[in-house]
C-alpha positions in Angstrom: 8.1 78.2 -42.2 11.1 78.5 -39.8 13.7 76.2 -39.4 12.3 75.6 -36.0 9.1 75.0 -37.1 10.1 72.6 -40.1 12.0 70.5 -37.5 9.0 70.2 -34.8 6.6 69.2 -37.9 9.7 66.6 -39.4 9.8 65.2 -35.6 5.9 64.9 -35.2 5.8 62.9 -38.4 8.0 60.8 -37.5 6.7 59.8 -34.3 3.2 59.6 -35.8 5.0 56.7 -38.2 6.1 54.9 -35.5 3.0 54.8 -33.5 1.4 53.4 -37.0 4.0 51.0 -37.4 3.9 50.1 -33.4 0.1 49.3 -33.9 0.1 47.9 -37.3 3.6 45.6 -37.1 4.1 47.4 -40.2 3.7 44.2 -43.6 7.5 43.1 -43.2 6.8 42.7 -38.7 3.8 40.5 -39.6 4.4 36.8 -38.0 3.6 34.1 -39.7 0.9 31.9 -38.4 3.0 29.1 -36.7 2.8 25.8 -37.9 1.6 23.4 -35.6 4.4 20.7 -34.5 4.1 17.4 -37.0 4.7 14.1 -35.6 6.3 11.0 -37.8 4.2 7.9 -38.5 5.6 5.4 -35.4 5.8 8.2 -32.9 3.9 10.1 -30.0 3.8 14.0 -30.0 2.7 17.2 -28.4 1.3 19.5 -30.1 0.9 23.2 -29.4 -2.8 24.9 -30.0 -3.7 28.1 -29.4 -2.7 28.3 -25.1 -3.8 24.3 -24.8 -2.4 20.9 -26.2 -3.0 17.9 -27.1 -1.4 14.6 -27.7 -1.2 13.0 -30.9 0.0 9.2 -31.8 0.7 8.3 -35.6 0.7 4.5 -36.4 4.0 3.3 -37.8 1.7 2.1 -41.4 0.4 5.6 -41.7 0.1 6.5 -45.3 -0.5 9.8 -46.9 -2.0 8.0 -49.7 -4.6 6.1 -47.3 -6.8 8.4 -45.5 -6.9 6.9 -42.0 -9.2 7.3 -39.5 -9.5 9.7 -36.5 -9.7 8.9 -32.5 -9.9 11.7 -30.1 -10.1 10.5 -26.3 -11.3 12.5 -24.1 -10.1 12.3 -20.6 -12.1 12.0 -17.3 -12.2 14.5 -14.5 -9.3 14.7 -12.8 -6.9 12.7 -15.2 -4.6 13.6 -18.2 -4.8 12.4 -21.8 -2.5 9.8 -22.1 -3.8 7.8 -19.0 -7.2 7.4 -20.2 -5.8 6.5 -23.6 -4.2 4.2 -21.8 -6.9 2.9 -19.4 -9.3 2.5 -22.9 -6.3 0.7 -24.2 -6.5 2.8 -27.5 -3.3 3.5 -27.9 -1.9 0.2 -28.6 -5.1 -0.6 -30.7 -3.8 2.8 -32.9 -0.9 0.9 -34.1 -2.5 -2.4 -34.9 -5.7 -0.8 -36.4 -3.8 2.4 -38.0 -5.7 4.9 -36.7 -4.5 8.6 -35.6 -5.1 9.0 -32.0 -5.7 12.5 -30.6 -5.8 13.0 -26.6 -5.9 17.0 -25.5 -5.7 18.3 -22.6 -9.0 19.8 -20.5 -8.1 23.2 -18.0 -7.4 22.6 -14.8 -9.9 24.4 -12.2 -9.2 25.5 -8.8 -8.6 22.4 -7.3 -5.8 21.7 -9.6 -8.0 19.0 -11.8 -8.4 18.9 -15.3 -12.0 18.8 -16.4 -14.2 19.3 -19.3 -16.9 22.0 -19.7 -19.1 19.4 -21.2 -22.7 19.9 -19.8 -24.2 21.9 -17.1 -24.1 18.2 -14.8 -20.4 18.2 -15.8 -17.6 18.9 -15.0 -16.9 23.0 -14.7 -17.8 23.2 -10.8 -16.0 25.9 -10.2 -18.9 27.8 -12.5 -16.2 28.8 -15.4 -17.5 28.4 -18.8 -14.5 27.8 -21.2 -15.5 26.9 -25.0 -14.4 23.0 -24.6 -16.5 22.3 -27.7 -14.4 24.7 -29.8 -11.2 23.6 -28.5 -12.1 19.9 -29.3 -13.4 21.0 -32.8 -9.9 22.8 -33.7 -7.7 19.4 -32.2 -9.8 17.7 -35.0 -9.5 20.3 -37.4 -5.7 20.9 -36.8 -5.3 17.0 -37.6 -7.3 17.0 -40.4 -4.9 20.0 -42.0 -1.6 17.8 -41.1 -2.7 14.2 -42.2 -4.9 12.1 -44.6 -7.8 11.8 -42.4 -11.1 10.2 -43.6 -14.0 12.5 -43.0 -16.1 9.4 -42.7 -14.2 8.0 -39.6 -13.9 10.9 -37.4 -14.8 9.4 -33.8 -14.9 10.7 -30.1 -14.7 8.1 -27.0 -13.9 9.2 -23.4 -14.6 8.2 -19.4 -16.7 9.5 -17.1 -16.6 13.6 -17.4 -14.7 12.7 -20.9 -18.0 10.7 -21.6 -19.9 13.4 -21.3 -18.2 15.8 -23.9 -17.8 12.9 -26.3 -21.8 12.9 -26.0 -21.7 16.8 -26.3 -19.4 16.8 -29.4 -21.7 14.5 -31.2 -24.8 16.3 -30.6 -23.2 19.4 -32.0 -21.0 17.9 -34.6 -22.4 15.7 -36.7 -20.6 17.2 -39.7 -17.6 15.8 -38.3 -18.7 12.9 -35.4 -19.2 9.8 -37.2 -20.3 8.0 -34.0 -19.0 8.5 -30.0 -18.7 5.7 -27.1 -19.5 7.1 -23.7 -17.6 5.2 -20.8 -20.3 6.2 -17.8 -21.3 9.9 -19.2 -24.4 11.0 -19.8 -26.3 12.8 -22.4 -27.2 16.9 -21.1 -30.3 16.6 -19.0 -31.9 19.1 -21.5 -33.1 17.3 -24.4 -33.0 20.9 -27.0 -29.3 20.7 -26.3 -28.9 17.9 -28.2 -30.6 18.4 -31.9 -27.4 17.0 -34.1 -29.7 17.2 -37.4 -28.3 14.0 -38.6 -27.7 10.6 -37.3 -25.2 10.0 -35.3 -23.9 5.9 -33.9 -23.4 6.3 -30.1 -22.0 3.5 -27.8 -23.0 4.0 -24.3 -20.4 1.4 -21.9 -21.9 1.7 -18.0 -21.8 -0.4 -14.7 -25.3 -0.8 -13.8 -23.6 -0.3 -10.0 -21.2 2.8 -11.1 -20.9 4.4 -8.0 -19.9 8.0 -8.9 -21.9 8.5 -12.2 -25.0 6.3 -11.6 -26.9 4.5 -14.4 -30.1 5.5 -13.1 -29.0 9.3 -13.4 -28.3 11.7 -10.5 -26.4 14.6 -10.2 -22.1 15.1 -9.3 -21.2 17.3 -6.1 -22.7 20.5 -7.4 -23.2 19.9 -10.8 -26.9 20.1 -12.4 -28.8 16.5 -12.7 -27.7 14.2 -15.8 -30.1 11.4 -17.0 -29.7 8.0 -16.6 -27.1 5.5 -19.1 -31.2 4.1 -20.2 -32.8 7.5 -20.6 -29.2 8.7 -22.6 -29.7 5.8 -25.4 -33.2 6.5 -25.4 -32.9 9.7 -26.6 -30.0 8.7 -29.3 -32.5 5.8 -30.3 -34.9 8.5 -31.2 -32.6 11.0 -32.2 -31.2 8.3 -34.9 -34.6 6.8 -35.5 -33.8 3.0 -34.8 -36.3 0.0 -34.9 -38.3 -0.7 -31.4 -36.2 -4.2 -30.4 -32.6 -4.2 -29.9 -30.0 -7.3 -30.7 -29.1 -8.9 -27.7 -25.6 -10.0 -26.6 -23.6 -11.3 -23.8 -19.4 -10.4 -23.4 -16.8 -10.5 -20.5 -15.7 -7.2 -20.4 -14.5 -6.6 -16.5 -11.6 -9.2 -15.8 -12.6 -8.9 -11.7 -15.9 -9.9 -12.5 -17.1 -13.8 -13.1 -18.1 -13.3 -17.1 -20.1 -13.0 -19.2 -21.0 -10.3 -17.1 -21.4 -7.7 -19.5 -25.1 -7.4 -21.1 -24.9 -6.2 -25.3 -28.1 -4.4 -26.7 -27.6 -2.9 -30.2 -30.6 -1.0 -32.2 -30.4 -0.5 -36.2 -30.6 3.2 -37.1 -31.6 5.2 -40.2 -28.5 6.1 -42.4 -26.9 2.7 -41.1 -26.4 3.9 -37.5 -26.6 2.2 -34.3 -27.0 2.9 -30.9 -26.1 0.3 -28.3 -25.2 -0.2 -24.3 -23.0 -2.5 -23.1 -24.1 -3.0 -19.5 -21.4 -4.2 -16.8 -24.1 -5.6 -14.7 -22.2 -5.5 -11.1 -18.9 -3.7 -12.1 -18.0 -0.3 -10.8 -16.9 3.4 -12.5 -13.4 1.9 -13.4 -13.9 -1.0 -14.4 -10.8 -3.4 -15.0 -10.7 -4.4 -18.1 -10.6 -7.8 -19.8 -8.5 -8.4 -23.1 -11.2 -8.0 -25.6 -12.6 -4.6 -24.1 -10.3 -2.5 -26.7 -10.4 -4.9 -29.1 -14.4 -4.0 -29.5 -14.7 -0.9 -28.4 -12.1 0.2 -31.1 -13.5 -2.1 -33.6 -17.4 -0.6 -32.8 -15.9 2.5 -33.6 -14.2 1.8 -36.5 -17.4 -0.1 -38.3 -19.8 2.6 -37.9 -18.3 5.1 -40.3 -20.6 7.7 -41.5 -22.2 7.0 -44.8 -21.7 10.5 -46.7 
């Protein structure tokens, strides 16, 4: 081989190498996997997942030792995490009852809202189909990998289009959905979209007179129809398999409202489940809540842990 040769093969080596090395990173150009950011017990953080966030709060009593229990809130349509945290009043329940509180972030469509792709009724109504379900599953899982969480007390709660995907999550993750509280959502009008496999507790809080998602079921702008807050427990009461009569109850849950306005029905489930409705019979799709609204929502949640 000529010298001219051996230098044009030496130089097409090479540059086969570094288009290898370009396409591979080569093992020492590997990154690492980044470690999501950890927030101290007493403190509020963002965290960083994937292209998306969410929120995290950490009780000031948190204890590796103590497996606490999980809260993810789910927004409504049009709001941000921490204001319907706020609005639920579960974030200053999270330090007196010592559980993590999760609140991510939905995308924001083309009207500049953030939403969840929950169901077909609501809220992606600019026809996008982002995987909602998976990012919620991952803010769960990514908590679970950074803190002593009790598998048993996972649970979901959110407000209107939140509502909805806290219903979603629970039909499709029972493996990890202890029980979820819908604040006026709806179950998907589709009854096969919801087969969880196991029981599942499921709290369902509506204003017999909500004026943007109605209790008798409808249908939002251009969204697909959504059952009714009645027809959405009835399929959780079968679902769940609970006896025919429900507890009764009265509470004062809307402070503009003269109370007890608020009408309690609670049905025993197999596998010590329950499905209820708290009825605000008069009140509106934000209601204004009374003093002991977060202290029982969060203490609903709380007592219906999944039994194994």
């Amino acid at each position: 081989m000529t010298t001219t040769s051996a230098r044009k093969t030496a130089a097409w080596a090479a540059a086969v190498l570094l288009l290898l090395a370009a396409c591979t990173g080569g093992s020492d150009a590997a990154a690492p996997t980044p470690t999501p950011t950890r927030v101290a017990p007493g403190s509020s953080g963002t965290v960083d997942l994937d292209d998306r966030t969410f929120t995290l709060d950490v009780p000031s009593g948190y204890d590796a030792d103590e497996p606490a229990p999980l809260v993810v809130s789910l927004h409504g349509y049009s709001e941000v995490g921490a204001s319907t945290a706020t609005y639920l009043g579960l974030r200053d329940q999270s330090e007196e009852k010592g559980y993590l509180l999760a609140y991510p972030e939905g995308l924001v469509d083309r009207a500049g809202k953030q939403y969840w792709n929950a169901t077909p009724a609501c809220c992606s109504f600019d026809g996008a189909d982002p995987d909602d379900d998976g990012f919620v599953t991952r803010v769960i899982e990514t908590v679970q990998a950074q803190y002593a969480v009790d598998p048993k007390r996972v649970f979901v709660i959110g407000h209107s289009n939140g509502a909805f995907m806290a219903l979603r999550m629970a039909c499709h993750h029972p493996d990890l959905i202890a029980a979820a509280v819908s604040v006026a959502g709806a179950n998907d009008a589709d009854p096969s979209a919801c087969a969880p496999g196991r029981p599942v507790s499921v709290l369902q809080v509506q204003a017999d007179t909500d004026e943007v998602i109605r209790y008798e079921g409808g249908s939002v702008g251009p969204g697909a129809p959504y059952p009714g807050a009645e027809q959405t427990v009835a399929d959780w009461r079968a679902i769940d398999e609970c006896d025919a009569s429900p507890t009764l109850g009265t509470a004062d849950y809307d402070s503009t409202l003269p109370g007890p306005e608020t009408v309690t029905s609670s049905w025993s489930c197999s596998h010590g489940t329950e499905v209820g409705l708290w009825t605000i019979v008069g009140g509106a799709h934000g209601p204004t809540w009374s003093d002991a609204f977060a202290p029982d929502v969060t203490a609903w949640m709380l007592a219906h842990g999944r039994e194994a």
